[in-house]
N, C-alpha and C positions, 0 to 999 in steps of 0.2 A: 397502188395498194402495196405492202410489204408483205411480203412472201415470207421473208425471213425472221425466224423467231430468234428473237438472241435474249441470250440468258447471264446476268452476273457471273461474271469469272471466266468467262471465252480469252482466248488468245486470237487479235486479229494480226495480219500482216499488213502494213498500208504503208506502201513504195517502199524505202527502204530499211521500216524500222517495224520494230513489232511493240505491240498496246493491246493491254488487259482490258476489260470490259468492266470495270468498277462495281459502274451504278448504271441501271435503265431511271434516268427520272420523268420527269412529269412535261407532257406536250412532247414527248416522244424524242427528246434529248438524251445523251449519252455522254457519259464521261470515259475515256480514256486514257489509261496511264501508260506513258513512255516508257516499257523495262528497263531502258538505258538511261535513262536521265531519270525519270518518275514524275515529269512535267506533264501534266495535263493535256490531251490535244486540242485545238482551237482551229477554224475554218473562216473565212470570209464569208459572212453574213453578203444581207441583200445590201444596206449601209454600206458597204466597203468595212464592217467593222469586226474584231476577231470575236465569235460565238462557239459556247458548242456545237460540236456537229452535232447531226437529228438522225435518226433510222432511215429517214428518206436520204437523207447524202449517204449512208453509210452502204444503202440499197444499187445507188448510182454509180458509188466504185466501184461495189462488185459485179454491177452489169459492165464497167468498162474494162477488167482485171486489175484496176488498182490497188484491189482491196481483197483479200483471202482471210478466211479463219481458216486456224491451225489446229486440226485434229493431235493433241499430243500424245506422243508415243507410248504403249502401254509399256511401265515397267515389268521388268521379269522380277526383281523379289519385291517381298512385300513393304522391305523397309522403305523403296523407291515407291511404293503405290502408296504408302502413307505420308511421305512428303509432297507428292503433288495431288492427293487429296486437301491439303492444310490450304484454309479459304482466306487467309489473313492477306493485309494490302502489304504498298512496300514496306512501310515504315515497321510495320508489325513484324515480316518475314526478316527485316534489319536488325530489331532488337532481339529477335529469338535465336540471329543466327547472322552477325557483322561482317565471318567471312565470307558469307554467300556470295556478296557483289564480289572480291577476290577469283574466286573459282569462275563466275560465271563469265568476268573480263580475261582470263587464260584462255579458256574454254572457246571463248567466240573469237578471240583473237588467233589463237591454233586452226580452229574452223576457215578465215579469209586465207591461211596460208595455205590451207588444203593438201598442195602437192609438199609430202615431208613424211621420212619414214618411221615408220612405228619401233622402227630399236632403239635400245637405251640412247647411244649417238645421237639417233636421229631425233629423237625427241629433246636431248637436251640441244642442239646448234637452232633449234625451232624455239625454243623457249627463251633464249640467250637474242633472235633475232626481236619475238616481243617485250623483252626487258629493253634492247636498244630502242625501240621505237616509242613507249611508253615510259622513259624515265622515269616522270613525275608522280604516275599514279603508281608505279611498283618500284619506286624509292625505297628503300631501308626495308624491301620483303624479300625472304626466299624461295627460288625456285621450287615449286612441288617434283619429286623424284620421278621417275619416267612410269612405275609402277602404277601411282597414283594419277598421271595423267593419261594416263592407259582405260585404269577405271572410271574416271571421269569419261571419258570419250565415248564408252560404252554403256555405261550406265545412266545416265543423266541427259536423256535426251537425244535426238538427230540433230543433224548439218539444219540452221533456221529454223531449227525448232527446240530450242533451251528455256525454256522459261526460268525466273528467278527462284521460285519455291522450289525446283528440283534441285539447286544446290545447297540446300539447306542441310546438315550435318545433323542426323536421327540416332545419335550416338546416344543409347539412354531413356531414349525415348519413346522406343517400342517395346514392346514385350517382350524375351529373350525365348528360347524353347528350354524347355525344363532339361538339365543336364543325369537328372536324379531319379532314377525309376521310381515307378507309382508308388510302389511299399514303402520305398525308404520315403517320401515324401507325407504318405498319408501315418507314417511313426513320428516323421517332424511335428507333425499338426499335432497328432497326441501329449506327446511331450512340449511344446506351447501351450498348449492349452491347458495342461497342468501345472506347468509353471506359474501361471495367470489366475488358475483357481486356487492356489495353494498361496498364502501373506510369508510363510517362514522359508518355500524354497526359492534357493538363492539361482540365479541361470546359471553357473557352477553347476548343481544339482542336476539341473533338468540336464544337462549336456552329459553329466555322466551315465545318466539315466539311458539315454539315449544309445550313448558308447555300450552301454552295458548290453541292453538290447541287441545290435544289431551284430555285437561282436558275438553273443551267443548263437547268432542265427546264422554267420558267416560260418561257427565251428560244426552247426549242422548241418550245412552245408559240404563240408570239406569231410565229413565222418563220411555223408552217403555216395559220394562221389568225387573223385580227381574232376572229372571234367566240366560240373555244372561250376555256374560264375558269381562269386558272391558279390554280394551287396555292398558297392561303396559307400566309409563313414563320410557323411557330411564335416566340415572343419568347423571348429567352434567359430570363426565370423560370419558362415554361412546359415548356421543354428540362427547367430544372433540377429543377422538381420531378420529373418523368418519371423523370428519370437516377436524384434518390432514392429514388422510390416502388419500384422492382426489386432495390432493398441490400437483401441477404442475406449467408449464412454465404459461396457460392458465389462470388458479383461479388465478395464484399469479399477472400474468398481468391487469386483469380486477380491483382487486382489488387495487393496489399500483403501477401499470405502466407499461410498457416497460421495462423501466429502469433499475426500481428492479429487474424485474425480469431477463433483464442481467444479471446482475448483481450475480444473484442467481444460474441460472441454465444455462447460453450459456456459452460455453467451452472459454478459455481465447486463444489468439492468442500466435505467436511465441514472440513476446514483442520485446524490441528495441535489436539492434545484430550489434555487430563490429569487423571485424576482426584484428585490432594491437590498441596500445595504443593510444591516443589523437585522435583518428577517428572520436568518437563521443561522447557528453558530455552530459549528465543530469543537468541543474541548478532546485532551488527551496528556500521555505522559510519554516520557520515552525517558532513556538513561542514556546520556551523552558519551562520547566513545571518549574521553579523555582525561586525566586525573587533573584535582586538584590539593593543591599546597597553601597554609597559609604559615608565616615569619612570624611566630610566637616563641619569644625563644630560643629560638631554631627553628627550623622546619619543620608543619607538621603534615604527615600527608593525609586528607580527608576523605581520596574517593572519590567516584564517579557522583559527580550529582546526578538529578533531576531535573528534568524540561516540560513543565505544563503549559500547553500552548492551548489558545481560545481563535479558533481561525472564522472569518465572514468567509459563507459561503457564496455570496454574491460575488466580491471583487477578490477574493481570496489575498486578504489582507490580514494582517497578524497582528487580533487589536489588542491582545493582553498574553501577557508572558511571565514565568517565574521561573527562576534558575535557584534552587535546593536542594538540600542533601534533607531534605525528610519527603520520607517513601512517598507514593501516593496516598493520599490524606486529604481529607475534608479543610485541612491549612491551603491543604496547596490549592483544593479546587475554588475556596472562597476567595483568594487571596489574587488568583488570576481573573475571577470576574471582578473583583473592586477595583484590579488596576486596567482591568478593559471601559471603565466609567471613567476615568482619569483621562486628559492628557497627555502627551506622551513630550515631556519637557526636555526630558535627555536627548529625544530624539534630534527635539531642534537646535541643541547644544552640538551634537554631531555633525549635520548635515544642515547648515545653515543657510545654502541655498535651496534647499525643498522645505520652504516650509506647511506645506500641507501635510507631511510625514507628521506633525504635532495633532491633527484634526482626527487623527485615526484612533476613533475613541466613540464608547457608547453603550446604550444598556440594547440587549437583545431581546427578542421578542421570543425565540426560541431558541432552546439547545439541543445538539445531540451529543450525546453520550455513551459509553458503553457501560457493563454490568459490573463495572467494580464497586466494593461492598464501599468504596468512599461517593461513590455516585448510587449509591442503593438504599443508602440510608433515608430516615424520616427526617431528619436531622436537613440535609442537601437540600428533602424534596417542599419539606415547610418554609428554608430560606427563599427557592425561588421562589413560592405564592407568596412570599411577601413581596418582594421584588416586581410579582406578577409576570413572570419568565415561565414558559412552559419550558418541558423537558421530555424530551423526547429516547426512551431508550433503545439502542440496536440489537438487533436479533443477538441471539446467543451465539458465539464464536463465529461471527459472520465480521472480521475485521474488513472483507472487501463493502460494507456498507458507510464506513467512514473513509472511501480512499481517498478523500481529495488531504486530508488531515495525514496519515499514513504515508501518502507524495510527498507533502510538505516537509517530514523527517527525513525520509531520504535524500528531500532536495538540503536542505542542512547539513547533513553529513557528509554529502559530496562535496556540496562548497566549504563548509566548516572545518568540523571537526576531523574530519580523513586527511586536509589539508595539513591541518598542525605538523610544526617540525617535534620532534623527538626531545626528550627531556633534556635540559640544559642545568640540571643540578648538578650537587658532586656526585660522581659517579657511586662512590661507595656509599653514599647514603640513598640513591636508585636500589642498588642491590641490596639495601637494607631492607627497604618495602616491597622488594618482591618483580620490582617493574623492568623493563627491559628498555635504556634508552633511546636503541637504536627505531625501537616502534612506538614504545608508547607517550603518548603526549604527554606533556606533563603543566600546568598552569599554574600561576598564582588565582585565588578569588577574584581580582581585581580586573586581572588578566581575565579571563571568564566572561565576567560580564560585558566587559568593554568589548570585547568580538563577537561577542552575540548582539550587541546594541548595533553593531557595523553590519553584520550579515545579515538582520534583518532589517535594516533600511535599505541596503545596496536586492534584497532581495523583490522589495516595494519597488523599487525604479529599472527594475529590468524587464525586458518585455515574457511576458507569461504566455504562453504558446494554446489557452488554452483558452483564455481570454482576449489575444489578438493583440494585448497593450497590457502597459505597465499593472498592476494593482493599484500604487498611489491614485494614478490619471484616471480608472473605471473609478475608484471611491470617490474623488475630487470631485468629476463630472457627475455623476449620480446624486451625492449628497447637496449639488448646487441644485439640480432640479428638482428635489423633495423638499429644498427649502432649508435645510439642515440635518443633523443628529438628538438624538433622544438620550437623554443622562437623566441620570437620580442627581437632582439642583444638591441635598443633603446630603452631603457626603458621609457626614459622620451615622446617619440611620446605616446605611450599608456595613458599618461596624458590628450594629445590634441586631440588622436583618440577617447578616451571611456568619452569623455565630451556630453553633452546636448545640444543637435542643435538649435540653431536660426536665423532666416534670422535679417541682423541690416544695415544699410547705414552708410558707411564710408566717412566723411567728414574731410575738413582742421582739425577742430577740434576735430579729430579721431572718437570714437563712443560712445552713448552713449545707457546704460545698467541699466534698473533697477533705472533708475535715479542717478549713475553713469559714471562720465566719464572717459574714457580708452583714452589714448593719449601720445606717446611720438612721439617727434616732428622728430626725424630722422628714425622713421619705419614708421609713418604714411604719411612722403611726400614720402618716395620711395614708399610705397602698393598704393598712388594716383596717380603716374606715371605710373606704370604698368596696374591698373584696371580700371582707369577712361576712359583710349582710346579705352577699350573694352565695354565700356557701349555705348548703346544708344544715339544719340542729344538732343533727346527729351526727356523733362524731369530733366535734366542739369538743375543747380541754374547758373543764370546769373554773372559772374566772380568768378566762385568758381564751381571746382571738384568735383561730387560724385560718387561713386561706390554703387551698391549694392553686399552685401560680404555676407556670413555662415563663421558663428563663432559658437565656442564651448565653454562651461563655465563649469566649475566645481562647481557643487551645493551646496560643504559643502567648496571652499572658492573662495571668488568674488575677491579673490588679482588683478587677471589677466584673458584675454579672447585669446584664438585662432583665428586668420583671418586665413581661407583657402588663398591660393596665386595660383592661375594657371600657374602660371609663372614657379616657381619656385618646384611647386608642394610638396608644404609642407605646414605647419600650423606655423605661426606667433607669437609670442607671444605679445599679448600689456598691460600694464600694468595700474594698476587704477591712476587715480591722486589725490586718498589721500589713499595712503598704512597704513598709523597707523590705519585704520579703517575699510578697505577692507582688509587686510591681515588676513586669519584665520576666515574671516566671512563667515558663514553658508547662506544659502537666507532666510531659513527659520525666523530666526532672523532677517536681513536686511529688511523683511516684515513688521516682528511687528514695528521695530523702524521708519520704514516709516509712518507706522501708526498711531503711537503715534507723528510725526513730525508732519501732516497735522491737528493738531487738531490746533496748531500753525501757526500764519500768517507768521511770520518772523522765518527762519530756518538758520543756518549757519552750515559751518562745524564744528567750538567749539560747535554747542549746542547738534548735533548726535554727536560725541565723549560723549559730558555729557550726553546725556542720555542714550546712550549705555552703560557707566559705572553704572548710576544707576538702569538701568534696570538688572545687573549684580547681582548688590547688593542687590536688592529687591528680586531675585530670590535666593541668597543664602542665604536668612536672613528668608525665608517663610518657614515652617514646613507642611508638608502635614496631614491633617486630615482626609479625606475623602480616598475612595480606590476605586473611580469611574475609570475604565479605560481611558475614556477621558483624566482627570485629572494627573494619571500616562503616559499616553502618552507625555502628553504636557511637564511633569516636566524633563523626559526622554529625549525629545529634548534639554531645555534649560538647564540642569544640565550637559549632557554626550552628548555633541553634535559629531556624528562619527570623528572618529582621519584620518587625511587624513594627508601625509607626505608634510611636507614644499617643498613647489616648488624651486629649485636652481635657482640662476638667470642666468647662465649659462648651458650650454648643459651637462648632466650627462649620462653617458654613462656604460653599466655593461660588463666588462669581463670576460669570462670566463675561467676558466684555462685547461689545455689540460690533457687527460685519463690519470690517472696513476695508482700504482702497487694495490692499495686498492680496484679497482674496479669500482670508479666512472665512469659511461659513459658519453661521450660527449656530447655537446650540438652542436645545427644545428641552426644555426641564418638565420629566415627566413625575406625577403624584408615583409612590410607590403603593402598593395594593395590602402594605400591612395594617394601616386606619381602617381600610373599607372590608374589612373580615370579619365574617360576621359568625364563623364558629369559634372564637376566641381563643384561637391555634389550637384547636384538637390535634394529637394525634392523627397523621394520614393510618387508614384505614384500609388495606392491599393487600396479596399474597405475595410472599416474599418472591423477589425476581433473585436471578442466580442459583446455582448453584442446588444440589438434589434436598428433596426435604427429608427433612430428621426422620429416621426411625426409632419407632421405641423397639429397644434390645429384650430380646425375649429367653428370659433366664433357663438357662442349658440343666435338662431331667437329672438328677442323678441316677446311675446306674443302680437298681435292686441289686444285684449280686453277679459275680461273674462267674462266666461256664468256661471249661478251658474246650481249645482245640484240636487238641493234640489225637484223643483216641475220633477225630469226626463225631457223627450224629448218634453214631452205636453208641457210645458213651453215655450223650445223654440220655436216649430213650431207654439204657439199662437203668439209671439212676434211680432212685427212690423218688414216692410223687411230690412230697414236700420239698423237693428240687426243682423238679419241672414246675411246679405250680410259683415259684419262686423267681425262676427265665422267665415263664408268660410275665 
């Protein structure tokens, strides 16, 4: 029967080595670890074969004296009582503390010499005799000073009784004793903790605060008495640790918010989650760290574009991209879903060994988005129910609920854009715009895109840390097991579907837009026969047809507009009636020229044709001086207004070709959902998101009359009452 209780973490001695007690496992086996080596003990089994020992053999050598546990020395301070309390193995006692095995091979080694004297001499001719015998393990170290093998010898154990945890170095690791009397400590607290409740004081403040304090109480101190002892000032890195050692969710809240301190300290959620490809999409914007230039002339400098990225949350892949110098805008956000439905032709012009980089393409089933008023609009939110793409919006200022999109920029900037060398122009025309060669980048357009076409395919074939593999290879492999991708087969519908909603009445003389008229005479009598019988009587121009219609417009060109048709259940095209002038016009432009016409009584169509030319001209002929952002915006619109493809005048339709031996997967032409709608694009109907709602301003009293101040309230209570009655 075993007498002997033995417990994890015992020191035994067995012959000539000494072994920690691990683990007690199961069927009364026991693991022991070598101090000196950290090898495992093992016994000859009944087999002849090497086993753990058992509690029964462990029983046997201590009935023969082969085997002793080692009661370990009580340390005298506490820093030693809290090192050989620490229950970690060796590996663990190794990474907390690599010189240990150092100190504890001196230490045991000084112990076999035994007979050697404890003076400086005599300890260093002993320590010089263990470096001779041990070359190889104390190679390239230095001897510890006789001091420190003094305190070693005493402090860390008996002669066969050192275990490894006691040479572990507690340097930092204890507690220290307070240097700082109660007061002056519990005035620290005060003054932290007003610095933490207070947003405007600076730790400057609270420190002098403090100074102030205790310097007053040292001077009454020295009024009442030469001999009492005053209060030492703590030093301002002493303050400042204190102040940080108390940051919590609480301090950091009172002081800088809520928010922050989310921000700081509340654990992040599961974040956005999809299980197959085009499930769910990220869009967003950023403004790219580097300038560009386009060779008009001379050099013109344009400014930082625009980066509207459309990223798959599944394989975080980058299926649609727009590089522009126009702000965030319902342009940019339509314009990067219609090239997320495209393939990606460039791509495989680039990287002509990957051709699956070309496959990454498709319509989404969902978006997320945040609260800008270009993703807020009715306009956005009616495109995508045509489309049949829901839209999902992100909490208010909660930018950690789109991170994987927000990664994505920074992983760009890193590799890209931070990368760029320094401007390579003439230097005196850098210093003409404002920019400083030595940092700032500087690009032609062309330049631009082409490193962005590279960084994001070199970004698809690299392995993603987060996904385990590349992007391309998770979308390849996925969209082969779903059989394919989902596209709008019509290309050209995503034109009229992902345009900019307006309500406009349809008359004989078709409609009119922006002070534009849109009119051909054989679409607009048949869209008056079909919608005019579904309108209303009332209302009705007397001998003449009106509809009211939702149409769609394309903002970067006014050639042409969309009529919805219920009928028919499709979108219309009507075209302008003066194309040399609408064709390829932006609105933004159409605005100014408007503009600049009303200053004028008499307008024709020759004189906007001339001045559109020379408002052309004038812009390409002006040299930028200043490097006011405004300024760069503006030039940015009218120099590089965004490239939007010529509208065919006919139906243009894309096919696609069928899977073959290379690997390309098929595409799934999906119906879009603006036939099958059956409120005839009403207006969405919602309370606005973003931003606080309107107040009505509530018109400020005018004063009945004024009383002075000067004599106080004696004055007026002497006054006459037709005075006083006059105050009330």
């Amino acid at each position: 029967m075993n007498t002997i209780r033995l417990t994890a973490g015992e020191t035994w001695a067995i012959g000539s080595e000494r072994y920690v007690l691990d683990q007690v496992m199961g069927n009364g086996l026991l693991h022991l670890r070598c101090e000196r080596t950290g090898a495992p003990l093992q016994v000859r089994g009944e087999q002849n074969d090497l086993v753990c020992p058992s509690s029964a053999w462990l029983v046997e050598q201590f009935a023969a004296g082969q085997a002793r546990r080692i009661d370990l020395k009580q340390a005298k301070s506490s820093v030693r009582k809290g090192a050989l309390a620490f229950g970690g193995d060796y590996e663990m006692i190794v990474s907390r503390d690599p010189s240990a095995t150092f100190r504890l091979a001196v230490i045991t080694s000084l112990d076999r010499i035994a007979s050697f004297s404890r003076s400086a001499d005599g300890i260093r001719k002993a320590l010089a005799v263990v470096w001779s015998k041990k070359p190889e393990f104390f190679s390239g170290k230095k001897p510890p000073s006789p001091t420190t093998v003094r305190r070693w010898l005493a402090d860390r154990g008996d002669v066969g009784e050192r275990p490894l945890k006691a040479m572990v170095n507690m340097s930092g690791k204890v507690p220290r004793k307070h240097r700082l009397p109660a007061s002056v400590r519990r005035r620290m607290h005060e003054e932290a903790t007003a610095y933490w409740a207070d947003h405007k004081k600076s730790l400057g403040d609270a420190y002098d605060d403090l100074c102030e304090h205790l310097g007053a109480l040292n001077k009454w101190i020295r009024q009442r008495s030469s001999r009492w002892m005053t209060v030492p000032v703590p030093a301002k890195e002493t303050f400042r640790k204190y102040v940080r050692s108390i940051e919590c969710y609480e301090t950091v809240a009172a002081k800088f918010g809520k928010k922050v301190a989310d921000q700081r300290f509340k654990a992040c959620g599961q974040g956005l989650a999809s299980q197959r490809p085009l499930m769910l999409g990220a869009m967003d914007h950023t403004q790219v760290d580097y300038h560009v230039v386009i060779n008009s002339k001379g050099w013109r400098l344009l400014g930082r574009p625009w980066l509207t990225i459309i990223l798959d949350v599944y394989t975080r892949c980058i299926v649609g991209w727009v590089l522009s110098f126009e702000p965030p805008s319902l342009y940019s956000v339509t314009e990067c879903i219609k090239r997320a439905n495209r393939p990606k032709i460039r791509m495989g012009d680039r990287f002509p060994e990957k051709p699956e980089l070309v496959s990454i393409h498709g319509k989404f089933d969902e978006i997320v988005v945040d609260n800008g008023w270009e993703f807020t609009g009715t306009s956005f939110e009616s495109a995508m129910i045509d489309m049949g793409v829901s839209v999902r919006w992100a909490p208010v200022r909660s930018p950690t609920y789109k991170a994987v999109i927000e990664r994505l920029f920074g992983t760009l900037n890193t590799r890209l854009h931070r990368k760029m060398p320094g401007g390579t122009f003439p230097v005196a025309q850098l210093r003409e715009w404002g920019l400083d060669p030595r940092k700032d980048a500087v690009l032609t357009l062309q330049q631009a895109e082409d490193l962005l076409i590279s960084a994001i395919g070199i970004y698809h074939q690299e392995l993603h840390s987060t996904l385990g593999e590349a992007p391309v290879t998770a979308w390849d492999r996925k969209v082969r097991e779903q059989g394919g991708v989902q596209v709008i087969g019509d290309d050209s519908q995503l034109d009229r579907m992902l345009g900019a909603r307006r309500d406009a009445t349809l008359t004989r003389s078709g409609v009119n837009l922006f002070n534009l008229q849109y009119q051909d005479p054989a679409i607009t009598g048949r869209l008056l026969e079909d919608l005019a019988r579904r309108e209303p009587r009332r209302g009705q121009r007397k001998g003449s047809a009106t509809a009211k219609v939702v149409i769609k417009y394309n903002p970067a060109n006014l050639g042409q507009i969309y009529i919805w048709c219920p009928g028919n259940g499709e979108f219309v095209a009507l075209p302008c009636t003066d194309p040399e002038y609408a064709e390829g016009l932006c609105k933004w432009r159409h605005d100014l020229i408007e503009a600049w016409s009303r200053e004028e009584k008499d307008s024709t169509k020759d004189d906007r044709r001339r001045r559109r030319i020379e408002l052309r001209r004038e812009i390409e002929a002006e040299t930028p001086v200043r490097v006011l952002t405004r300024n760069k915006r503006t030039q940015a619109r009218l120099l590089a207004s965004p490239k939007v493809e010529a509208m065919a005048k006919g139906s243009l339709r894309i096919e696609y070709a069928e899977a073959r031996h290379d690997g390309m997967a098929p595409t799934i032409p999906t119906v879009a959902l603006a036939p099958e709608r059956t409120d005839d694009h009403v207006k969405p109907v919602r309370p606005a998101r973003g931003g606080k709602p309107k107040t009505k301003r509530v018109p400020k009293a005018e004063p009945v009359c004024e009383v002075s101040t000067e004599s106080g309230w004696a004055a007026v209570a002497s006054s006459s009452d037709e005075h006083w009655e006059a105050f009330q």
